[in-house]
Legacy VTK file of the C-alpha trace (Angstrom):
# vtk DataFile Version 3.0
C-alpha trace
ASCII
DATASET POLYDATA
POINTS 460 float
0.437 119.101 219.401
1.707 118.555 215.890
3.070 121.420 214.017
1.028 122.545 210.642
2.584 121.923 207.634
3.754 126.044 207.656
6.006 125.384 211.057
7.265 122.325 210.062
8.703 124.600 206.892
9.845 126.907 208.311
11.884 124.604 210.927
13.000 122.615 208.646
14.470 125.170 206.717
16.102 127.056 209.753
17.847 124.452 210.279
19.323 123.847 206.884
23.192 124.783 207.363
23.907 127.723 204.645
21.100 127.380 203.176
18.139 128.802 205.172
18.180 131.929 204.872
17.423 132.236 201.356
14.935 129.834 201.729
13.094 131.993 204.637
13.404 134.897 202.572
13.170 134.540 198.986
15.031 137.915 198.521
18.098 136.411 200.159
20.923 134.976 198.194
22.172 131.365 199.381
24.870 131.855 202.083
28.381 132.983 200.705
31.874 132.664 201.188
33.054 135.976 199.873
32.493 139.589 201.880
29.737 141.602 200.543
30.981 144.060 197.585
29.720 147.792 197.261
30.186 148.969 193.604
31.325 152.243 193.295
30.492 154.156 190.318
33.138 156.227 189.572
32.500 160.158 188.431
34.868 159.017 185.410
32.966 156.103 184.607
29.646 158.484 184.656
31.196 161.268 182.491
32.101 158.531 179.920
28.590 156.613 180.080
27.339 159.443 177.444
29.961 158.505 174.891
30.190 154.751 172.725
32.613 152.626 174.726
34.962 150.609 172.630
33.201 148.091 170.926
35.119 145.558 171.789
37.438 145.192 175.191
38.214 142.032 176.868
35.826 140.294 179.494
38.572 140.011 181.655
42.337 142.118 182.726
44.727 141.220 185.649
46.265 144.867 186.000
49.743 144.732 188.159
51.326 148.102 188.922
54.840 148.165 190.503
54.568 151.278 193.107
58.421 151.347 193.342
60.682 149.625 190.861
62.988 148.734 193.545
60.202 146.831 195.330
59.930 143.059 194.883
56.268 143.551 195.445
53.334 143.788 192.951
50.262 144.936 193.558
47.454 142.996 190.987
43.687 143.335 190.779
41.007 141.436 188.291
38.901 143.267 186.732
36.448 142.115 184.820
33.293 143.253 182.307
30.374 144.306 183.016
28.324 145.710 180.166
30.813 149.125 178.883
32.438 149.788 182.044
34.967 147.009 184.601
34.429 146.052 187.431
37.156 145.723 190.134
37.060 142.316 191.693
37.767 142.583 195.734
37.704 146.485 196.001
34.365 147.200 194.320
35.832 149.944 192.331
34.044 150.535 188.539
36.705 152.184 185.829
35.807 153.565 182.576
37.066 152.349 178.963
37.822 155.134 177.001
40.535 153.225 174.797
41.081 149.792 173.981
42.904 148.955 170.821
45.941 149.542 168.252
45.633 153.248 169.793
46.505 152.488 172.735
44.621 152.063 176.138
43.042 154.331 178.703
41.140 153.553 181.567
40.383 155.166 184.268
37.806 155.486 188.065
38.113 156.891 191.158
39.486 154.801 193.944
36.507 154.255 196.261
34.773 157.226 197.756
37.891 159.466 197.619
38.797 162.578 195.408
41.799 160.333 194.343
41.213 158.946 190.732
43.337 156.219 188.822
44.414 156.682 185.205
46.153 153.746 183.275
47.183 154.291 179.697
49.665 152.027 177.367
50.209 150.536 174.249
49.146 146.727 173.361
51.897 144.351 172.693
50.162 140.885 171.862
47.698 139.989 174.473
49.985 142.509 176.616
49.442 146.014 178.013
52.320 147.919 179.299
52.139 151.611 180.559
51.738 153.927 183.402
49.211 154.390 186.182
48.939 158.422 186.928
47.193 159.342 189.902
44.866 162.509 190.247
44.736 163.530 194.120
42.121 166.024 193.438
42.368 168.723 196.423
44.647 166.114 198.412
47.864 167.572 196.767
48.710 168.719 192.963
51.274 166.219 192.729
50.828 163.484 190.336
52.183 160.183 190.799
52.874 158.094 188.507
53.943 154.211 188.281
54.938 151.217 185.719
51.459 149.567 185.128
51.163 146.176 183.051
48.577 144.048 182.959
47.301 140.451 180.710
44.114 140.554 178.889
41.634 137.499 177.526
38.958 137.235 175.441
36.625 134.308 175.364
37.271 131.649 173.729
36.592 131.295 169.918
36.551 127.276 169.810
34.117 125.464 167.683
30.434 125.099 169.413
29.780 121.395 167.917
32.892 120.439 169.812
32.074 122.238 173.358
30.637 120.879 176.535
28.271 122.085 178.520
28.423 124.049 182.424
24.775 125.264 184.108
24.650 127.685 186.137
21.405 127.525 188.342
19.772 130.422 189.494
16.574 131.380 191.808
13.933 129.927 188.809
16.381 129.735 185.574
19.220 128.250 184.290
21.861 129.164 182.105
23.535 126.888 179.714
27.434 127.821 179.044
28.947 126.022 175.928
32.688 125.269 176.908
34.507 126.052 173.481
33.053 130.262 172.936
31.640 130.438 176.359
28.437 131.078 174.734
25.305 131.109 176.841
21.317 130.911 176.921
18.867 131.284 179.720
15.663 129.007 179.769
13.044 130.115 182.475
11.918 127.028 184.833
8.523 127.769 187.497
8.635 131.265 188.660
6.371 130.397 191.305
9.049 128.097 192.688
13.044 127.736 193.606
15.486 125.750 192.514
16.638 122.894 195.347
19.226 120.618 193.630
21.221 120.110 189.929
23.191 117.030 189.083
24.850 116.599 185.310
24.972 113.417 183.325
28.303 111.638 182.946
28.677 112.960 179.630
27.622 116.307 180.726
25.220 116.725 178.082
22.351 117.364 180.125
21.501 118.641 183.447
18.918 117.643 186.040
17.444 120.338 188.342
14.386 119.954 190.817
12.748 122.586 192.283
11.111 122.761 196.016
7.308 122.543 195.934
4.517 122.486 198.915
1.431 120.440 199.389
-0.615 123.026 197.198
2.236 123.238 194.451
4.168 119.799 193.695
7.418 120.301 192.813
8.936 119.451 189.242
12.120 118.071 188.103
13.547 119.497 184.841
15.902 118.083 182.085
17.965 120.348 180.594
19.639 119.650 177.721
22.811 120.923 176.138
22.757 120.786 172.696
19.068 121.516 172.079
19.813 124.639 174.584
15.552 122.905 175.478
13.734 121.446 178.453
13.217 117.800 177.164
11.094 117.080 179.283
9.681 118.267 183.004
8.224 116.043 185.257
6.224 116.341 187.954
6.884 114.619 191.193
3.997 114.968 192.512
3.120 111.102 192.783
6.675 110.409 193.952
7.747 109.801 197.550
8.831 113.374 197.814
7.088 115.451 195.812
7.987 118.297 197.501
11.008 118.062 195.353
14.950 117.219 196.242
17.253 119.215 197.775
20.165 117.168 196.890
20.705 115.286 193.368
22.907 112.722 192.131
23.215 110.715 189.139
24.747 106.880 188.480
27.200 106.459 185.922
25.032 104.552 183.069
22.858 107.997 183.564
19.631 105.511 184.268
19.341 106.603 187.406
18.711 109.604 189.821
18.694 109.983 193.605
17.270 112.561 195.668
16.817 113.767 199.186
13.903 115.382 200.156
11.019 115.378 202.844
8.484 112.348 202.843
4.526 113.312 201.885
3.822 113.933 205.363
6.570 116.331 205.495
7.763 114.714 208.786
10.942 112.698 207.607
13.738 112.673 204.970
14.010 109.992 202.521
16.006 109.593 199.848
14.404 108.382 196.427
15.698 106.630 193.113
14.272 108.340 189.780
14.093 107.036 186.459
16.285 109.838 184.508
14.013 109.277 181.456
11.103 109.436 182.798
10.731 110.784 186.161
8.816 107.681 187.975
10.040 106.597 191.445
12.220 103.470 190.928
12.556 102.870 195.015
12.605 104.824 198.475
13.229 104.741 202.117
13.062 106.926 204.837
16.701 108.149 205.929
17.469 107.777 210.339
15.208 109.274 212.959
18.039 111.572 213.248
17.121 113.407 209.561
13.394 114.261 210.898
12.524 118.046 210.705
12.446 118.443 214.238
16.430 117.337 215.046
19.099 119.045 214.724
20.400 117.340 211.360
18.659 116.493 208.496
17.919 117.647 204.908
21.643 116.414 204.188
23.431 116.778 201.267
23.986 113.901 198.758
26.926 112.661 196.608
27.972 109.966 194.680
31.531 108.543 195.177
31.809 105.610 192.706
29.532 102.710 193.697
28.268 104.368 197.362
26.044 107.130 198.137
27.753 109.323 200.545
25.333 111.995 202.748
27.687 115.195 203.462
28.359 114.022 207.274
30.226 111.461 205.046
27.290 108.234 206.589
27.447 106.239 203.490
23.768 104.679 202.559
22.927 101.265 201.835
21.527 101.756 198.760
21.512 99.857 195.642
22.803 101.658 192.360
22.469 100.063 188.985
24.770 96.924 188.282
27.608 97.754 186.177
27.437 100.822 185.983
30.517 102.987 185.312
31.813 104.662 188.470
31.854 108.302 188.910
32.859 110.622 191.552
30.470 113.690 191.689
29.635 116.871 192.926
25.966 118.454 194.447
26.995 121.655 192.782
27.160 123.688 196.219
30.615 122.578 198.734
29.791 118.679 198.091
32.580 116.550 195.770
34.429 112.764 195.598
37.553 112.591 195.188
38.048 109.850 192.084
39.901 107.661 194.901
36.387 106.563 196.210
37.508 106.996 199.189
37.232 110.863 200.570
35.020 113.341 200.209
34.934 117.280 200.837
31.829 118.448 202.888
32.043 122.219 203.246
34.693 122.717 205.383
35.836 118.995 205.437
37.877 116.389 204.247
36.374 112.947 205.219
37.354 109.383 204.827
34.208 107.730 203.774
32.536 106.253 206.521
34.031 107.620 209.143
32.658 110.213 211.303
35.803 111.861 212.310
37.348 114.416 210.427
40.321 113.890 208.253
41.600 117.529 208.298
39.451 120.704 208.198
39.653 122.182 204.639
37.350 124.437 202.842
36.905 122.973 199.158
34.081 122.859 196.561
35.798 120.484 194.013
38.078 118.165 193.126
40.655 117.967 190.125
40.868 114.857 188.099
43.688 113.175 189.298
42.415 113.731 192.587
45.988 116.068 193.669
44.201 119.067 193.788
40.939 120.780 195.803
39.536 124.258 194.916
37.813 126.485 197.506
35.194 129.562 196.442
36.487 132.095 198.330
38.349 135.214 199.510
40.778 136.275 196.201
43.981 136.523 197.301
47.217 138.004 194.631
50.340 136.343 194.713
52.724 139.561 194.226
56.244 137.544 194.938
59.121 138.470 192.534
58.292 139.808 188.996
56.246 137.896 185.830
60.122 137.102 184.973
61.104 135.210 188.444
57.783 133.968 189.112
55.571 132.233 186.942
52.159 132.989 188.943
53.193 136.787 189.624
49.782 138.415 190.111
48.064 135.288 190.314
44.968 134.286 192.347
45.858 131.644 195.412
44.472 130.924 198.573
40.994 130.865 196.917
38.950 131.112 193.713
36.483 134.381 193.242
32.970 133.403 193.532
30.368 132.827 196.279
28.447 129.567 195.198
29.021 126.244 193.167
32.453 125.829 191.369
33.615 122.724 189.544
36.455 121.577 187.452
36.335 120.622 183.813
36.933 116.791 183.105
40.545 117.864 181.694
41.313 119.349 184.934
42.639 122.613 182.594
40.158 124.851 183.371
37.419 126.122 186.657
34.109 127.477 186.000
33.233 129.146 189.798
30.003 131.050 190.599
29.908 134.935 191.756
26.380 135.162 193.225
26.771 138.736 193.953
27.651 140.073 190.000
25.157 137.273 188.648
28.596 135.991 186.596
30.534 132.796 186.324
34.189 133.395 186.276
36.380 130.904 184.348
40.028 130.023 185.797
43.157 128.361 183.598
44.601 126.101 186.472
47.533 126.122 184.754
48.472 129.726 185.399
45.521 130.447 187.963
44.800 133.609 186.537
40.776 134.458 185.887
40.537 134.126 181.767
36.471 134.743 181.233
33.706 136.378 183.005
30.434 135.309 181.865
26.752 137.044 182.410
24.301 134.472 183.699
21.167 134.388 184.801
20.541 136.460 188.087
22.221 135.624 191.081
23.531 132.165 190.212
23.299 129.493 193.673
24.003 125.806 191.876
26.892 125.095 189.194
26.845 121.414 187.350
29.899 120.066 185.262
30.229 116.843 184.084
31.280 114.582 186.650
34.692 112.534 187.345
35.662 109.700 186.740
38.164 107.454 187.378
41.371 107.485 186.435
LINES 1 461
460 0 1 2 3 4 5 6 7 8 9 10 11 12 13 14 15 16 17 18 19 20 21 22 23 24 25 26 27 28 29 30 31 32 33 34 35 36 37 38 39 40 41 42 43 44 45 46 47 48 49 50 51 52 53 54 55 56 57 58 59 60 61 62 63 64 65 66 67 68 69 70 71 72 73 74 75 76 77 78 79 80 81 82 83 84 85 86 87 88 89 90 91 92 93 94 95 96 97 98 99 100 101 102 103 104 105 106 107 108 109 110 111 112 113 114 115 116 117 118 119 120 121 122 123 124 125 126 127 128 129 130 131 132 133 134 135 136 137 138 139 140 141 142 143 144 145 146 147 148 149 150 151 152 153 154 155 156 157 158 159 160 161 162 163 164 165 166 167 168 169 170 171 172 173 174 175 176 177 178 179 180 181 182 183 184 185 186 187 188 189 190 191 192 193 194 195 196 197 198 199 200 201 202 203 204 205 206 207 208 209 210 211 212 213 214 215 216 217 218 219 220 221 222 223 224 225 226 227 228 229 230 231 232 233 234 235 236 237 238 239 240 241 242 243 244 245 246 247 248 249 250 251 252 253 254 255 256 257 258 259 260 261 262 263 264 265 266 267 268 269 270 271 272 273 274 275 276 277 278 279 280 281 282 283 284 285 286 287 288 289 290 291 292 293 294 295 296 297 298 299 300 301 302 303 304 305 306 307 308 309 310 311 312 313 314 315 316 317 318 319 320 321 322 323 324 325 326 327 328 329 330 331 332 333 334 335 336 337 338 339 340 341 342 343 344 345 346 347 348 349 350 351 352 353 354 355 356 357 358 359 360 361 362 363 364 365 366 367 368 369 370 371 372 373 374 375 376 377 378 379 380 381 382 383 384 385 386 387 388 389 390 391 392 393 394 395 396 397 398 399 400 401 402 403 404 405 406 407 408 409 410 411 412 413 414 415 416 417 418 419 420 421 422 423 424 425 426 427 428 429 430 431 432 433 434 435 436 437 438 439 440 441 442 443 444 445 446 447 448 449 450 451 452 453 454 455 456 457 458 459
C-alpha cells in the first residue's frame, strides 16, 4: 500500500544524514559538531548584574595564564560577549566585567559548580592586558594562589559600510545580514510557519538565496535577500515549480542567471533537481535524480554543489546537467559541510575529501570550507589551544588549531584573511583572522543559526 504523504515525510526526513532530527522535531537544532555547553552563571557574575557594566568591553579576549613560570605550557581560553557579562568558550563558565579601561581590568566567575572563583585584574597596554589571576578557594583552603595572566583583546571592526561585503547567517525562519567592514548586522523575518532548507550567495556576494521547505497544503517560497538594501527583493513562490515543496540544497552559476535545487518531485515520491531563474523564480528545466534518491532508499535528498562548470551531489556523482554557456566558473559551498576546492577537481563532503567523480574516498577529513588558493580546509569543530612555547617563541601561542568554534556552516572570505563560522548553541557567528587563528569578533545573530553563505570562489 502506498504511504500518505505524512509517512513519506517523515521517512524521508529520517533518513536525511545530520539533518533529521531537527526536521522531526522543530525544537531540535540541526546536528552539531561541538559537545553540548552548560552555562554557568557565576555568583560573581549575579552580584554584579545589579550594577552598570562597562559600557564598552571587547566582543572578544583570548586570556592565557602561565600556572608556573618555569612551565613551557600555557593554558588559553576565548571568551567572548554576551550582552554585560563573557562567556567562556569550551568550559561554559560566565565571568563578570567589573573593569575594563584606562583603570585597569577586573574580571572575575566561579569556575564551574565549585566554591573556587577566578579573579583576573591588570593594566591595558595597547590592545594588551597583562596581570594576575588570584584564586578564591572558598572553604577548600585560605590560601590564595595567584599566577601571571595576559590575554589579547578585539573589537569589531570600524571599516567603512559602503565598502563591506556581505555574510548570512540562516536561522530556523530568519536571516541575518552581517556587513564585513563593522560587522554590523540586521535580522529580516522570512515564513514563521515554515523552515529554512537551503542558502546559496551570488558570485558577488551581494545577495543571498534561501528556500524554505513547504508541504502540499503550504508551498514553499524562495527568498532573495539582498545586501545592501538589508530587503527581501523579492519572494517567490514555488509552488508551480517541479518541487514546490522547496530545495534542500542550493547552488548558483557564475553569471548569477541561474539557480539549482534539490528537492522532492510533486508527488513527493522522487528527488529531482531543478534550474531557477534567479530573477524571477520560474523553473528553467528539471529531471528526476536515480531510483536510488527515492524516499524509500537509503540515499537521497543529497546535497548539491557547484565546482566550476559541473554539478557535484555530496557522494561526489557529478550530474549531467547543463549550466549557462560562458559563464564564469566558481567553486561553491551549500553553507552546511559541502565546498569545491577552486581546482575543480575535489570536493569536501562532511567527513570527505573526494576526487570528483569517483566514488572512492580520497582521504577521510572533516572540513566545511575551502581557502582561496585551495592550500587550506577549515573544519567546525572541537576548539583546541595551542599552548607550545611563549607569545615570544611561538607565533600562534594560545591559538585555536585542530578546529574552528562553531557547530554549523562556516566559510572563508574571498581574501582568504578572515572565517566567519556558526555557533548554533550561543545563536553567534564567530569571526577568525587566519593569519594568526585567533577568534577576533563574536557577533549576535538571529536564534540558533543552521546555514552560513559567503560569496563564493573562484578561480585563481
Amino acid at each position: 500500500m502506498k504511504p500518505d504523504y505524512k509517512d513519506r515525510r517523515a521517512l524521508s526526513l529520517a533518513a536525511r544524514p545530520g539533518r533529521s532530527k531537527r526536521r522531526a522535531d522543530r525544537t531540535s537544532p540541526r546536528r552539531r559538531i561541538v559537545p553540548f555547553l552548560v552555562v554557568t552563571v557565576s555568583a560573581a557574575a549575579q552580584t554584579l548584574a545589579q550594577k552598570p557594566a562597562p559600557a564598552r568591553f571587547p566582543n572578544v579576549i583570548i586570556a592565557c595564564v602561565d600556572p608556573a613560570p618555569s612551565s613551557r605550557a600555557k593554558a588559553c581560553q576565548t571568551w567572548v560577549r554576551t550582552g554585560d557579562t563573557l562567556y567562556e568558550l569550551g568550559s561554559g563558565n560566565t565571568l563578570a566585567v567589573e573593569r575594563f579601561g584606562a583603570g585597569g581590568v577586573v574580571i572575575s566567575g566561579k569556575e564551574g559548580n565549585s566554591q573556587v572563583t577566578k579573579t583576573f585584574s591588570g593594566k591595558i597596554v595597547a590592545n594588551h592586558v597583562q596581570g594576575t589571576e588570584t584564586m578564591d578557594l572558598g572553604t577548600l583552603s585560605p590560601a590564595r594562589p595567584q599566577y601571571n595572566w595576559f590575554a589579547r583583546f578585539f573589537y569589531p571592526p570600524a571599516g567603512d559600510p559602503a565598502q563591506g561585503h556581505y555574510v548570512f547567517a540562516a536561522c530556523e525562519n530568519k536571516v541575518t545580514i552581517i556587513n564585513t567592514a563593522n560587522h554590523a548586522t540586521n535580522t529580516l523575518n522570512l515564513d514563521p510557519q515554515k523552515v529554512t532548507g537551503a542558502l546559496t550567495v551570488s558570485p558577488d556576494g551581494s545577495k543571498a538565496y534561501i528556500s524554505d521547505l513547504g508541504d502540499p497544503r503550504h508551498p514553499a517560497d524562495l527568498f532573495v535577500v539582498d545586501g545592501h538594501s538589508g530587503a527581501i527583493v523579492p519572494r517567490f513562490s514555488m509552488q508551480n515549480t517541479p518541487t514546490p515543496y522547496g530545495v534542500s540544497s542550493l547552488a548558483i552559476s557564475g553569471d548569477g542567471s541561474t539557480l539549482y535545487g534539490i528537492g522532492f518531485d510533486k508527488p513527493h515520491l522522487n528527488s529531482a533537481i531543478v534550474a531557477l531563474d534567479a530573477s524571477s523564480g520560474a523553473a528553467k528545466a528539471s529531471e528526476l535524480l536515480p531510483k536510488t534518491y527515492r524516499w524509500d532508499s537509503n540515499q537521497h535528498d543529497p546535497m548539491l554543489v557547484l565546482s566550476g562548470s559541473t554539478l557535484v551531489l555530496d557522494d561526489n556523482t557529478a550530474l549531467d546537467f547543463a549550466l549557462p554557456p560562458g559563464a564564469p566558473l566558481i567553486f561553491g559551498s551549500n553553507g552546511h559541510g559541502l565546498a569545491a576546492f577552486p581546482d575543480g577537481k575535489q570536493i569536501c563532503s562532511r567527513e570527505h575529501l573526494f576526487m570528483i567523480g569517483t566514488r572512492a574516498s580520497v582521504r577521510s577529513l572533516a572540513c566545511n570550507a575551502i581557502s582561496p588558493d585551495g592550500t587550506k580546509v577549515y573544519a567546525s569543530g572541537q576548539l583546541l589551544h595551542n599552548q607550545e612555547g611563549t607569545p615570544a617563541t611561538n607565533p600562534y601561542y594560545g591559538s585555536q588549531v585542530g578546529g574552528l568554534w562553531g557547530s554549523g556552516g562556516l566559510g572563508v572570505t574571498s581574501d582568504g584573511a578572515t572565517i566567519y563560522t556558526v555557533d548554533t548553541d550561543r545563536s553567534m557567528v564567530y569571526t577568525v583572522d587566519t593569519a594568526t587563528n585567533l577568534t577576533t569578533d563574536a557577533i549576535p545573530v538571529c536564534e540558533k543559526p543552521q546555514l552560513l553563505g559567503i560569496e563564493p570562489l573562484r578561480r585563481r
